[in-house]
Legacy VTK file of the C-alpha trace (Angstrom):
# vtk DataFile Version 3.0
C-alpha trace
ASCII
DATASET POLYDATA
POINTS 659 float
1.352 42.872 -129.417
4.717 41.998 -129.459
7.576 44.015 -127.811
11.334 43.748 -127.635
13.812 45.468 -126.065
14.362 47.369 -123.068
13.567 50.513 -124.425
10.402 49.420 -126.116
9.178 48.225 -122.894
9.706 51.035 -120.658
8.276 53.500 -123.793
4.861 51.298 -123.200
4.858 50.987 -119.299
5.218 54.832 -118.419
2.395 55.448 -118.850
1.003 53.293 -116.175
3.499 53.870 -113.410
2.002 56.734 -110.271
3.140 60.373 -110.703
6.285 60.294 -109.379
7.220 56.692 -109.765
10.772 56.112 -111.023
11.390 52.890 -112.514
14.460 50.638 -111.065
18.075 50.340 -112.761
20.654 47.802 -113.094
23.650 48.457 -115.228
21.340 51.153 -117.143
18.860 48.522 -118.014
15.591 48.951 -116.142
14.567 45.891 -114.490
11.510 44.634 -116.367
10.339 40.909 -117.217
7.926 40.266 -120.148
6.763 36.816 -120.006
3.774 34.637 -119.144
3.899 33.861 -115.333
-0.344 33.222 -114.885
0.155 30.314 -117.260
-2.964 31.533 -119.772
-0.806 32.062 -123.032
-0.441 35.726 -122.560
2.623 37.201 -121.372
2.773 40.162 -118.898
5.210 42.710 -118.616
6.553 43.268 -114.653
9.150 44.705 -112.511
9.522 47.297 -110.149
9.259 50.805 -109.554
9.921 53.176 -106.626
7.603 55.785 -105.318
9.210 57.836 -102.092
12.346 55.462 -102.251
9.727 52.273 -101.695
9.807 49.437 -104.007
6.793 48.341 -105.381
5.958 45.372 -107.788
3.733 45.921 -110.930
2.423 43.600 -112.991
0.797 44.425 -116.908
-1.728 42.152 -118.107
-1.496 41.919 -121.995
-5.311 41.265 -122.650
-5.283 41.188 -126.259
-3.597 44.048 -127.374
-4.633 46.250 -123.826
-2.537 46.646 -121.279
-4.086 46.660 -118.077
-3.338 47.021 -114.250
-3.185 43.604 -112.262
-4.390 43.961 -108.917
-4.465 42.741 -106.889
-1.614 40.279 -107.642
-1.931 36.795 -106.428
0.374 35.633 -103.965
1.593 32.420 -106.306
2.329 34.551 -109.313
3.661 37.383 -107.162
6.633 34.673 -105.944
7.376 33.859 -109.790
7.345 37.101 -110.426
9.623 38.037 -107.830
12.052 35.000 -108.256
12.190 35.707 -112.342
13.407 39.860 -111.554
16.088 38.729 -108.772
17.492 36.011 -111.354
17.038 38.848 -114.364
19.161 40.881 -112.178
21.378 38.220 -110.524
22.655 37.810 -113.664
23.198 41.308 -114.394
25.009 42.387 -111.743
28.431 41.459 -110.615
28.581 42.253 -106.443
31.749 43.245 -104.351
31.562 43.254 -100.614
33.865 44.788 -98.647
36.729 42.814 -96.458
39.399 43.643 -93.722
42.931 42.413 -92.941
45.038 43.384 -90.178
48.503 44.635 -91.486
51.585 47.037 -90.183
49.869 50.382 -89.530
46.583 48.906 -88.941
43.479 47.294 -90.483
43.427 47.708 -94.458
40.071 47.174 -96.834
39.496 45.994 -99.937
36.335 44.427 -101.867
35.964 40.689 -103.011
33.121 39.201 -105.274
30.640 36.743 -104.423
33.093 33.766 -104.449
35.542 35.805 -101.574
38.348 36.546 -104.542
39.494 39.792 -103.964
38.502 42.234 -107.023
39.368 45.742 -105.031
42.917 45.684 -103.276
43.267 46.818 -99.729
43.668 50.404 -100.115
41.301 52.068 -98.385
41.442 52.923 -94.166
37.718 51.824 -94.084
35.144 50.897 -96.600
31.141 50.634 -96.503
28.898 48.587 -98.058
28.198 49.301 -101.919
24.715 50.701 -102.390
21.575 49.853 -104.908
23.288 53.012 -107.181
26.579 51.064 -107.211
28.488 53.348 -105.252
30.404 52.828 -101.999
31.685 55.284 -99.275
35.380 54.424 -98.552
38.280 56.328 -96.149
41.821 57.580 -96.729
44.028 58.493 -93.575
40.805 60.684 -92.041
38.979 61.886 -95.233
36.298 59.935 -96.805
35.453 59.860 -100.565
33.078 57.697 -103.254
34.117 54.679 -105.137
32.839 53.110 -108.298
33.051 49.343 -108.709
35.908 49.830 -110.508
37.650 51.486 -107.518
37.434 55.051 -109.505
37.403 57.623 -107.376
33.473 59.340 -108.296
34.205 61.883 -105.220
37.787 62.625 -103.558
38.263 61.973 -100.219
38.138 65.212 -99.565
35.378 65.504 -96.797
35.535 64.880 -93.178
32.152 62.761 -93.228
30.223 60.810 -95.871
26.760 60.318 -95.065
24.991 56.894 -97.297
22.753 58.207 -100.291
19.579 58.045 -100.365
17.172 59.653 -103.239
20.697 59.789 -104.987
21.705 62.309 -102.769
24.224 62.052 -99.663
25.031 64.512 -97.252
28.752 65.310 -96.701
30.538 67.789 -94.504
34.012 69.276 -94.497
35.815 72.334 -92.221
33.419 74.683 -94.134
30.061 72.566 -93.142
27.589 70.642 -94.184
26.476 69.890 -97.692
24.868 67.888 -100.240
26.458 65.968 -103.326
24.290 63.857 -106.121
25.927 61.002 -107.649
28.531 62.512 -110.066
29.976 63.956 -106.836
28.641 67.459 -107.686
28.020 69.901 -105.315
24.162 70.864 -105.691
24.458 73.537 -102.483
24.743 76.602 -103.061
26.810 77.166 -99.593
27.505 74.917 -96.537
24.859 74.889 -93.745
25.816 74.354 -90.050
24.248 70.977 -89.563
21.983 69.066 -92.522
19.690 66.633 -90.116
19.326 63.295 -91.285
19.007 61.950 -94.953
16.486 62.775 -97.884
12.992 61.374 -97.494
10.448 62.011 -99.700
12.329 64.057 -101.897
13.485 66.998 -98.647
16.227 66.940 -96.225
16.403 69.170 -93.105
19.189 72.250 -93.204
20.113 73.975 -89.684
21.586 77.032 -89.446
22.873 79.658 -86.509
20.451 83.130 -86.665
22.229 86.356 -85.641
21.097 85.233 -81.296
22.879 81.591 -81.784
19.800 79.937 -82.381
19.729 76.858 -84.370
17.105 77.275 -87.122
15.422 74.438 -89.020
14.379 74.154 -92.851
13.936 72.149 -96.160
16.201 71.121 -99.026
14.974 69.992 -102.261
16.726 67.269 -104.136
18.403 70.023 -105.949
19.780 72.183 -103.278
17.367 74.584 -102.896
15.925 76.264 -99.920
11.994 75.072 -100.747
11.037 75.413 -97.246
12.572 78.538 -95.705
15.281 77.992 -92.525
13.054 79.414 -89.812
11.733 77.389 -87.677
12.557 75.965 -84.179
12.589 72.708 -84.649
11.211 70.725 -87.836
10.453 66.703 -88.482
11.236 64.655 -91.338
8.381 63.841 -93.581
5.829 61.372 -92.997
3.568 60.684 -96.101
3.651 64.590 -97.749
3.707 65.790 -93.713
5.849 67.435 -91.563
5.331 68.888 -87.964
7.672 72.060 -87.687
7.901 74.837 -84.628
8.051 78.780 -85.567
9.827 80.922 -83.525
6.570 82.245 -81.885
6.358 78.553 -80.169
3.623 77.594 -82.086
3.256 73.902 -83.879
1.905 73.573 -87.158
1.584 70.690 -89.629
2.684 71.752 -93.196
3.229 69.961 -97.012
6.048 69.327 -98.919
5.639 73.039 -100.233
5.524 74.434 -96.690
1.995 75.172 -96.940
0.522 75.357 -92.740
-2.100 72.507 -93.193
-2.848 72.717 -89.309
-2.248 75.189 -86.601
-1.814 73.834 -83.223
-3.024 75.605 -79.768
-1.265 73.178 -77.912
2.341 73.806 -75.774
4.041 70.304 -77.495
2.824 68.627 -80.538
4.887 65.183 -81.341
6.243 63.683 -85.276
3.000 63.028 -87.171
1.990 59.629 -88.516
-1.040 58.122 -90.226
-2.984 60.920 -89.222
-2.537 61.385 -85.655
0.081 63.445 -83.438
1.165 62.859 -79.879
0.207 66.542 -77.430
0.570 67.565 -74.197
-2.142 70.631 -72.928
0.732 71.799 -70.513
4.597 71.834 -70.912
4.316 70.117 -67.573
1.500 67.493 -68.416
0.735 64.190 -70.046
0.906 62.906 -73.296
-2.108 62.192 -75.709
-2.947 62.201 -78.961
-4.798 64.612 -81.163
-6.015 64.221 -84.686
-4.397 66.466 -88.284
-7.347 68.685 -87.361
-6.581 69.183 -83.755
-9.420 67.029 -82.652
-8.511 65.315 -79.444
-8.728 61.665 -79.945
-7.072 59.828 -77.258
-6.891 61.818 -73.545
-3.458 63.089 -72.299
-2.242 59.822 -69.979
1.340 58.854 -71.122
4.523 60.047 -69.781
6.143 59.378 -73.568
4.446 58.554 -76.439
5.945 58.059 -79.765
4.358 58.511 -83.562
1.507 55.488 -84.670
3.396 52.957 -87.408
0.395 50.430 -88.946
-1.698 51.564 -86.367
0.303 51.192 -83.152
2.561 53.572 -80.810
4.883 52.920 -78.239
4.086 54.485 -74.935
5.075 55.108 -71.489
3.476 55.277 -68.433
5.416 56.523 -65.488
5.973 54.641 -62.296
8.276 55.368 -59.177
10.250 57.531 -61.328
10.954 54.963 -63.951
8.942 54.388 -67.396
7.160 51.321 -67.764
6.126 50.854 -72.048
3.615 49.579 -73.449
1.849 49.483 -77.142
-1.389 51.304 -77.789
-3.754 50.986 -80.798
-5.699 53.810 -82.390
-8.417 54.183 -79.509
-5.348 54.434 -76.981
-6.599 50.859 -75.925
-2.986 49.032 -74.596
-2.336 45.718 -77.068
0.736 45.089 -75.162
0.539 46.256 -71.440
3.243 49.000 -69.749
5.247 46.482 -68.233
8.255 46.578 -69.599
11.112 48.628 -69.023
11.769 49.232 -73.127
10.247 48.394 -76.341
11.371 48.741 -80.012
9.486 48.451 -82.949
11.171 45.807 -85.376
8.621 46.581 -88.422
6.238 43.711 -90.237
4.148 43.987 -87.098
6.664 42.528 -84.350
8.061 43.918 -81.514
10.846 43.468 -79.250
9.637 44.058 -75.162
12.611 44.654 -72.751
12.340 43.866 -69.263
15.523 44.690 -66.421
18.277 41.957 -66.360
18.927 43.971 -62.598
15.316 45.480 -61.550
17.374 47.567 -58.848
19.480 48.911 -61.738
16.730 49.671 -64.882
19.883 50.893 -66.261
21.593 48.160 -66.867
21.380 46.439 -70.541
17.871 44.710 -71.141
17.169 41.168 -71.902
14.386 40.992 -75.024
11.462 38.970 -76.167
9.289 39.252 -79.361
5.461 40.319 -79.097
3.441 40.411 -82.108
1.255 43.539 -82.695
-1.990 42.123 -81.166
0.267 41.310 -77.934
0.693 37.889 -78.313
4.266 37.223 -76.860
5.562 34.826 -79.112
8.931 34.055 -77.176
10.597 34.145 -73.748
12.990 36.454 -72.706
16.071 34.818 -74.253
17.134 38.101 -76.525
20.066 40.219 -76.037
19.610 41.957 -79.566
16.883 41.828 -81.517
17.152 43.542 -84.966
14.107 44.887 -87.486
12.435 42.119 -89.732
13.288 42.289 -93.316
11.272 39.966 -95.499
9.644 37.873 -92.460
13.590 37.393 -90.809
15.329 39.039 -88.264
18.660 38.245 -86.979
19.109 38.145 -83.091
21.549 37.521 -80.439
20.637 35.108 -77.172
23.759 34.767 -74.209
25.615 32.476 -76.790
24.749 32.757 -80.512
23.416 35.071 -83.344
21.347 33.592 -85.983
17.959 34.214 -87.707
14.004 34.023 -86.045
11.034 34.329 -88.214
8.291 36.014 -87.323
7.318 33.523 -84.929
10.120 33.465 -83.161
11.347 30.376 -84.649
15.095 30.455 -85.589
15.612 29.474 -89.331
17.576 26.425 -88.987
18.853 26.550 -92.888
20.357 29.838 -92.366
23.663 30.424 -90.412
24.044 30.048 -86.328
27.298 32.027 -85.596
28.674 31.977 -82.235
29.066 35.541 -80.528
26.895 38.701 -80.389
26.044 41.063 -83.337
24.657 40.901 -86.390
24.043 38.796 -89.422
22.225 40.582 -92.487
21.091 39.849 -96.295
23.684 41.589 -98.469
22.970 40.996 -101.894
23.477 37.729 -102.856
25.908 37.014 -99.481
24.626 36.730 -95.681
27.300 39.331 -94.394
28.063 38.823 -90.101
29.747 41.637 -87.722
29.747 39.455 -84.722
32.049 39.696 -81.966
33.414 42.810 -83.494
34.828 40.843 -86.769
33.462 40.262 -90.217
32.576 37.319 -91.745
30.748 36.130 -94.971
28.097 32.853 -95.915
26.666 32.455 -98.975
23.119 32.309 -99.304
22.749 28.064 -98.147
24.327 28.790 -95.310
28.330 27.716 -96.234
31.079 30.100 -94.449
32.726 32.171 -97.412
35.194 34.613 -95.769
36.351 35.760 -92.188
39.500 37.486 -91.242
42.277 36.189 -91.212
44.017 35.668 -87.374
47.307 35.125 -88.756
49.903 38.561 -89.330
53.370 37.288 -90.710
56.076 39.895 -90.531
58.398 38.467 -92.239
59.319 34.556 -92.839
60.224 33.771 -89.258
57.876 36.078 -87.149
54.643 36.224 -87.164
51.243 37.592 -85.104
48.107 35.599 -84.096
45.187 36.802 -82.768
43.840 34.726 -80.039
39.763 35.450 -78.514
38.962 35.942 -74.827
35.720 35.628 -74.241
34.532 33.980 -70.758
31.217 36.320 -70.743
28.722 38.129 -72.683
29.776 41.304 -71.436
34.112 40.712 -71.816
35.489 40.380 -74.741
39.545 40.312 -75.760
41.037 39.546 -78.857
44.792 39.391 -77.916
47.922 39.072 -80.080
50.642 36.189 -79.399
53.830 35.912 -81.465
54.807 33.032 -82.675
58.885 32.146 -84.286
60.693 33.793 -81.240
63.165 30.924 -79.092
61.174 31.607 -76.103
58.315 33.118 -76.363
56.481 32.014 -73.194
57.347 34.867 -70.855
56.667 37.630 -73.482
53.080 35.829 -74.329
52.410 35.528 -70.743
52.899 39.510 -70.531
50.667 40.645 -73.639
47.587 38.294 -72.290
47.797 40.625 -69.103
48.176 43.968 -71.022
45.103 43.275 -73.137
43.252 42.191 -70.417
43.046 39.068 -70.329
42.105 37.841 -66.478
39.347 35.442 -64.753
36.087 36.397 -65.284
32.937 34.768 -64.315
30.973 33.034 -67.182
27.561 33.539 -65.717
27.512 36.369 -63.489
26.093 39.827 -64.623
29.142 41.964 -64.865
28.851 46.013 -63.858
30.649 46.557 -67.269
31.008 45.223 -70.955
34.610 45.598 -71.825
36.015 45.229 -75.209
39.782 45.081 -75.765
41.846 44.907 -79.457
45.190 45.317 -80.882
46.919 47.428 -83.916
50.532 46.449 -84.824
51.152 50.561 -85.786
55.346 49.803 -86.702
57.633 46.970 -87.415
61.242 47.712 -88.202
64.474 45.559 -88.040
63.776 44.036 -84.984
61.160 46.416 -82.590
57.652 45.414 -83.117
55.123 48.223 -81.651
51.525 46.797 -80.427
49.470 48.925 -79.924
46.850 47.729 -77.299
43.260 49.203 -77.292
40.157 48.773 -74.933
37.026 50.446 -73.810
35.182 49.908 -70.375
31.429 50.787 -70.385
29.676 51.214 -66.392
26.119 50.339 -66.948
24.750 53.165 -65.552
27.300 55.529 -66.786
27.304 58.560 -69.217
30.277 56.884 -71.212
32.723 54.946 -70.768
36.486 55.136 -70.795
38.802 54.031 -73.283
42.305 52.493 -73.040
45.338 52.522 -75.102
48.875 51.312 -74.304
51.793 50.643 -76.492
54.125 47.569 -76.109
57.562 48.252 -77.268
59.447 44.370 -78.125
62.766 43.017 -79.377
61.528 40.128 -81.403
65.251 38.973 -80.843
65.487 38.632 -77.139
61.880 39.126 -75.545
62.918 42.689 -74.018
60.417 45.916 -73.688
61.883 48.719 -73.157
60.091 51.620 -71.683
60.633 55.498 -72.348
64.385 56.514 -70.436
65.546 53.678 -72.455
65.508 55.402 -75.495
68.308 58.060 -73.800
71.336 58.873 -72.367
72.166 57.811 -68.796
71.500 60.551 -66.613
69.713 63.382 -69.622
67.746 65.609 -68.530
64.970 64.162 -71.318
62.031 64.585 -68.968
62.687 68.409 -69.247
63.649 68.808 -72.836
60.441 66.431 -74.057
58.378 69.204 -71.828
59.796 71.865 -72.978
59.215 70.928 -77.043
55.951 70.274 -76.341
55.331 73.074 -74.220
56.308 75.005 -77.604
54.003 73.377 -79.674
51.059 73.676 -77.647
52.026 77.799 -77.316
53.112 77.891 -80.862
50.109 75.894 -82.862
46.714 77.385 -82.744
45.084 74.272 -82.628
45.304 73.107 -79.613
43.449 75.912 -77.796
40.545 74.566 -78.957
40.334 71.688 -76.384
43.565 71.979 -74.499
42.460 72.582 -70.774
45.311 75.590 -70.668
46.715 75.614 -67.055
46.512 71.541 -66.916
50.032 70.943 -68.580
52.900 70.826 -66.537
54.920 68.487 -68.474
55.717 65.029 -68.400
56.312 61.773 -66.308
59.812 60.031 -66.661
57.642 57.269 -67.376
54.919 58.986 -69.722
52.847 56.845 -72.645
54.953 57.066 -75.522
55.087 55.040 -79.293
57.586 55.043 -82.040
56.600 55.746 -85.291
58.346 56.442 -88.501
57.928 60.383 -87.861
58.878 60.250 -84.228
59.227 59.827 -80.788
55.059 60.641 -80.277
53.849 61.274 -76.399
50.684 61.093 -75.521
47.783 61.383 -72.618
45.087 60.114 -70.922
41.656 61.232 -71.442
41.108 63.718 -68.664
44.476 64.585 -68.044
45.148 67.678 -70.071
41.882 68.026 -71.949
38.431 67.080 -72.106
37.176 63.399 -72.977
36.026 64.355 -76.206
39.670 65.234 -77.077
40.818 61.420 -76.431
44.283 60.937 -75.990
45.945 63.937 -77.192
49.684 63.165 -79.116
52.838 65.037 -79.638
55.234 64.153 -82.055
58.873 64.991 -81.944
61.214 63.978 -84.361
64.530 61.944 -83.677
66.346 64.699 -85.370
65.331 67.205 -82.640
66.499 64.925 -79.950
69.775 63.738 -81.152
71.777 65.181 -78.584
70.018 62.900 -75.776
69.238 59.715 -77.685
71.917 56.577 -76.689
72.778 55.481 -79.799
74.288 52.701 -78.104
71.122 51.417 -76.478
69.538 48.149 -77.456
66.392 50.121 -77.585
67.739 52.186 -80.609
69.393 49.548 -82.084
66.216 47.336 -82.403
65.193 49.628 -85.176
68.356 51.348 -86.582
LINES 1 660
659 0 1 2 3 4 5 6 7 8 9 10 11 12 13 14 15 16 17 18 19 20 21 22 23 24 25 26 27 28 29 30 31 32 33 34 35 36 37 38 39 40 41 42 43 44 45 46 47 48 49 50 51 52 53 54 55 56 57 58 59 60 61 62 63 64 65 66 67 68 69 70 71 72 73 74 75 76 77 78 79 80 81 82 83 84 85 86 87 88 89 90 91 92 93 94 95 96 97 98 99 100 101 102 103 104 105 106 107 108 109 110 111 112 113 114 115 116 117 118 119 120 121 122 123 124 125 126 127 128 129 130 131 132 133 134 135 136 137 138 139 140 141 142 143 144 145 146 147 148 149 150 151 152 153 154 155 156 157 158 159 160 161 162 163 164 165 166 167 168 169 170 171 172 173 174 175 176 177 178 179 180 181 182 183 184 185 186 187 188 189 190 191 192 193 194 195 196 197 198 199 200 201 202 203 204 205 206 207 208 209 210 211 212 213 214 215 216 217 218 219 220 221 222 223 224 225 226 227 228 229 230 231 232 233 234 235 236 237 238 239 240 241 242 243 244 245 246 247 248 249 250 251 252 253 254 255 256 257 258 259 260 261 262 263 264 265 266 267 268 269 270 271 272 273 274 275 276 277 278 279 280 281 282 283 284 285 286 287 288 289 290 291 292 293 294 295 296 297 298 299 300 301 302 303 304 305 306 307 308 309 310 311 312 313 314 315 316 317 318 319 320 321 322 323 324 325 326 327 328 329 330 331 332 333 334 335 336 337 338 339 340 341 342 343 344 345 346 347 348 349 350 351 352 353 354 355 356 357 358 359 360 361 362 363 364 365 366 367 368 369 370 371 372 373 374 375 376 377 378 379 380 381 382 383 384 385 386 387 388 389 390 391 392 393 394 395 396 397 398 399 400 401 402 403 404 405 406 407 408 409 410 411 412 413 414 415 416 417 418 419 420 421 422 423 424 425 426 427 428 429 430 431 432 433 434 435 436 437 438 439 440 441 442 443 444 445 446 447 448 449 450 451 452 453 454 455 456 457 458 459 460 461 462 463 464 465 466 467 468 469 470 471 472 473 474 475 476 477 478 479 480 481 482 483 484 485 486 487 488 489 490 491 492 493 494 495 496 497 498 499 500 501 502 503 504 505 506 507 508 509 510 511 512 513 514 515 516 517 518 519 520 521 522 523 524 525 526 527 528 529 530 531 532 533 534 535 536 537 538 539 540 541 542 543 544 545 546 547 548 549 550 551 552 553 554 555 556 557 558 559 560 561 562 563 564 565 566 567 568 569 570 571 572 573 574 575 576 577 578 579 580 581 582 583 584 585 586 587 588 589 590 591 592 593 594 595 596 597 598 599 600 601 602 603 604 605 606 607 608 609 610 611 612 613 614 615 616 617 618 619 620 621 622 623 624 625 626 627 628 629 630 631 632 633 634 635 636 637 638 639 640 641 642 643 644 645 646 647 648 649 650 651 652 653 654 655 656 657 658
C-alpha cells in the first residue's frame, strides 16, 4: 500500500479516529508522519488528534495492506514518534513571541521570531501569547482585537475584553455584553448575555443572564451560539466528561448531559462539581461535607469542612480546626493519603501536589511557604517553595526565596534548563522557554542560552537618556527605579527619584507585613520637561486589597528643577478656584461620572493637588478613596491650556520647559 500526500493520508485515517476526534493542523496541513518507526520494514502512519480539546497520539500499523490500531504503543517508539511530529512541525511553522519596550507614553509591544529579530513592530498597548490556531489577542489604547501572524487585524479592537480561544471559540464583551466570536471574528450570538462564565469545554460554555427579580440565571452555549441548554438554572458547572451539576430554581441539584437531559436528581441541600463519578454533599446547609456517588449512593460519610471534586482519584479536603482549615488529600474510600495538616494545598496535575504550611502560624493569612507531595503522600521536598506551578510534561517551574527555575517530578531542579534570579515564572513556549520574573520578560532558547530581555536603557534624544535600575533587598519589596543619565549634575535629582519610587532600607531576611511593588512610565517628553510617572502597589497580608500609588515627577532636564502645580501660574491667581470650578462643571455636566462619583465628596482642590502634563492638558487627579470608591482608582480631569490662558505665566520656567 503505498500513500502520498497529505490528503491521501487523512482520506485513509478517518476512518479510524473516535467520533468526534478532529485531527491537528499546521499551516492547513494536518500533522501526520508515515514512516517506519518499529524498525520491521513496514511503515506506519501517526500523528495526533484531539478529542474534547485533548491531544492524543495514534499510531496505524500497515500490516500488509490492513491498517490496524496500535495499542498499546510502546514507550520507545512512542518517543520517535513524538520527536519525528515536533520536527515535521518545527519545520513547518515559523513562531513569533511577543516582546516589550519602554518608550514615551509607556510600554509598547511587538512580536520577534525564534532568533529575538523583531518580525511585528511595537504597535500594540499589550499583546498575548499566539495560540495553537495562530492567532493572538493584542490591545489598542483600551480596546482589544485579534491578530494574524502577519499583524492583520482578524477582529478590530473593538471590544472591551478578549477572552483566549479555546474549541476555536473566544468569549469577548463590549458596552452591550458578553459574547462569543469563532475564528474569522464572526459573531455566532445571536444577542449579548450579561456574563458568559468561563471558556468552552467540551464543546458548551456557560451564559448568565438577569430574570425579570434580578436573579442571575445560568445556561449552555453550543459551539455555534445556540441556547442548547436553556438559561434557567441557579447556578450551573462546567462539564466534566459529558457531566454537569446545575441548580433549578426550586433549589434542587441535578446531574445532567451535554443535551440537558437530568441524569440524577439530588435530595440533598448542596451537591459539589462532579468528577470521575463522585460529587461532594452536605445533608444540611449547616453540616459537613461528604461524598455521594452519580446515583446518590452515599459513599464516603459527611466529615470535611471543604471538599473539592476527585482528579485521578484524589480530592483536596478540609478539616476544620480552631476556626482555621487544615487540608489534606483523600482517596476514593475518603482514606487521607496526605494528612490535614497543612494550611493550603494545590493540585499541580501528573499526580503531584504542592502542601502549604504558615510562614507566620499566628497570621494563617499571611503568604504560604510550599513543598511537593506526590499522590501516595510521599513528600518529596522540604518547604523551600514560594510558587509552585502545574507540571507539564514531568516539569514544573518554581520559585524558592532567591531563584525560579525548573523541578521534575521529584523535586529535583533540572540543572540543563534555565535558573533565573527573582520570583515568577518560566514556561515552554513553543520552541522558546519564555520567563515573567520579577515583573519583566525575558526569553532562552530551548538549551538554556538567554535570547531576549528588556531593554533598561530609554534614550530621549542623543544627550539624555533613562535607565532603569532594580531594588530588591527582599522577597516581598521590589522597585525598579528610573535614573537619568547626560544631565551636568545629576546627583541631587537621582538622589530624589530613588526616594519617590521607594527606594529605602529594608531588611533582607525578615518577613515583611507587606509585598510592595513599585514601577515607572515616562507618559511625556517635550523640549526640555520630562514627566515620570511613578507607580506602586502595597499589599497588607491579611488585607482585602491593597492600595495603589501613583505620583508624577515634573523635571527640567536642563537645570535639575521640579516644579510643582502653582508653578504653572500667575503670582497671586486665584487657580485653586478656577481648576474647581471647571471641574466642578464637568462632573455636573458629563453623565459619566455619576456612576462612581461619591456626589457630596467633592469640594474642590488642594493648591498643591496631584497633577501631570500631557499633550491634551493640564490633567488633575485623586486618590483612591477620596472622591470615589476604590474600584474607581484615581479618577482624572483634563483641562486644556487653552481654557486656562488667562492664569498660566507664560514667563515661568515651568512653561517654558515645554513651549
Amino acid at each position: 500500500m503505498m500513500l502520498g500526500t497529505n490528503r491521501e493520508l487523512i482520506n485513509w485515517i478517518l476512518p479510524y479516529l473516535p467520533i468526534g476526534a478532529e485531527l491537528e493542523y499546521r499551516d492547513q496541513q494536518a500533522t501526520l508522519q508515515y514512516m517506519d518507526i518499529d524498525r520491521d520494514g513496514l511503515p506506519e502512519i501517526f500523528g495526533v488528534y484531539r478529542l474534547n480539546t485533548k491531544p492524543y497520539l495514534f499510531v496505524l500499523k500497515n500490516y500488509y495492506g490492513q491498517l490496524i490500531y496500535y495499542y498499546p504503543i510502546p514507550p520507545e517508539m512512542k518517543r520517535k514518534a513524538v520527536i519525528a511530529l515536533y520536527d515535521y512541525r518545527e519545520t513547518r511553522a515559523v513562531y513569533l513571541f511577543p516582546f516589550v519596550r519602554k518608550v514615551i507614553g509607556g510600554n509598547k509591544w511587538g512580536y520577534m521570531d525564534a532568533k529575538g529579530k523583531m518580525v511585528l513592530p511595537e504597535n500594540f498597548n499589550r499583546a498575548e501569547d499566539f495560540q495553537e490556531n495562530g492567532l493572538a489577542i493584542v490591545g489598542l489604547m483600551d480596546k482589544s482585537g485579534v491578530i494574524n501572524d502577519n499583524g492583520y487585524f482578524i477582529v478590530k479592537p473593538i471590544y472591551d475584553t478578549i477572552d483566549p480561544f479555546s474549541e476555536g471559540r473566544a468569549v469577548v464583551n463590549d458596552l452591550r455584553g458578553f459574547k462569543v466570536i469563532d475564528e474569522s471574528g464572526k459573531e455566532i450570538t445571536e444577542k449579548a448575555y450579561s456574563i458568559i462564565v468561563g471558556e468552552y469545554k467540551e464543546g458548551r460554555v456557560r451564559a448568565v443572564k438577569l430574570d425579570e427579580h434580578g436573579q442571575y440565571l445560568y445556561g449552555y452555549l453550543n459551539k455555534r451560539g445556540k441556547e442548547v441548554i436553556p438559561i434557567i438554572y441557579e447556578t450551573a458547572s462546567d462539564f466534566v466528561q459529558g457531566k454537569a451539576v446545575v441548580k433549578t430554581k426550586e433549589g434542587r441539584f441535578q446531574l445532567i448531559n451535554l443535551t440537558g437531559t437530568v441524569i440524577q436528581t439530588y435530595s440533598f441541600p448542596y451537591v459539589g462539581n462532579y468528577g470521575e463519578g463522585l460529587l461532594p454533599y452536605k445533608k444540611s446547609n449547616e453540616g459537613k461535607i461528604g461524598y455521594t456517588n452519580e446515583q446518590g449512593k452515599i459513599v464516603i460519610e459527611p466529615q470535611f469542612s471543604n471538599g473539592e471534586a476527585f482528579v485521578e482519584g484524589r480530592a483536596i479536603v478540609s478539616l476544620a480546626e480552631n476556626n482555621n482549615d487544615r487540608y489534606g488529600v483523600i482517596d476514593r474510600t475518603g482514606h487521607f493519603v496526605i494528612k490535614p495538616n497543612y494550611n493550603q494545598i494545590l493540585y499541580l496535575d501528573e499526580g503531584r501536589f504542592a502542601i502549604g504550611k504558615e510562614i507566620d502560624p499566628k497570621q494563617p493569612c499571611m503568604r504560604s511557604i510550599y513543598a511537593l507531595a506526590d499522590s501516595g503522600g510521599q513528600i518529596l521536598t522540604g518547604f523551600i517553595f514560594t510558587v509552585i506551578n502545574k507540571f507539564q510534561d514531568g516539569l514544573a517551574s518554581v520559585s524558592d526565596d532567591q531563584n525560579t527555575y525548573f523541578i521534575d517530578k521529584h523535586g529535583k531542579r533540572n540543572e540543563h534548563l534555565p535558573m533565573v534570579s527573582g520570583s515568577g515564572l518560566l514556561r515552554f513556549e513553543k520552541t522558546l522557554i519564555k520567563g515573567h520574573i520579577d515583573d519583566r520578560l525575558l526569553y532562552f532558547n530551548r538549551t538554556g542560552d538567554l535570547l531576549w530581555k528588556q531593554a533598561t536603557i530609554l534614550p530621549l534624544n542623543n544627550q539624555y537618556s533613562v535607565v532603569e535600575h532594580k531594588y530588591k533587598p527582599n522577597k516581598d519589596y521590589l522597585v525598579y527605579y528610573p535614573q537619568i543619565e547626560g544631565m551636568e549634575n545629576p546627583e541631587r535629582v537621582n538622589r530624589a527619584l530613588k526616594e519617590l519610587a521607594g527606594v529605602k532600607p529594608v531588611s533582607a531576611h525578615a518577613q515583611l507585613e507587606s509585598n510592595y511593588t513599585g514601577d515607572y512610565e515616562i507618559p511625556f517628553y517635550k523640549k526640555n520637561l520630562l514627566v515620570i510617572k511613578i507607580t506602586g502597589y502595597d499589599y497588607p497580608f491579611c488585607a482585602a486589597h491593597g492600595m495603589p500609588v501613583e505620583r508624577y515627577v515634573h523635571m527640567n532636564l536642563k537645570t535639575g528643577s521640579m516644579y510643582q502645580l502653582k508653578d504653572l501660574f500667575k503670582p497671586g491667581s486665584s487657580y485653586v478656584k478656577i481648576i474647581s470650578d471647571r471641574i466642578g462643571d464637568q462632573i455636573k455636566n458629563n453623565e459619566k461620572y455619576a456612576s462612581y462619583l461619591f456626589p457630596e465628596e467633592y469640594h474642590g482642590i488642594k493648591a498643591d493637588q496631584p497633577f501631570f502634563i500631557s499633550e491634551a492638558g493640564l490633567n488633575i487627579y485623586f486618590l483612591p478613596y477620596e472622591i470615589a470608591a476604590f474600584a474607581a482608582g484615581f479618577p482624572t480631569f483634563t483641562i486644556r491650556f487653552d481654557d486656562l490662558v488667562d492664569i498660566i505665566n507664560t514667563n515661568s520656567e515651568f512653561w517654558n520647559t515645554f513651549h
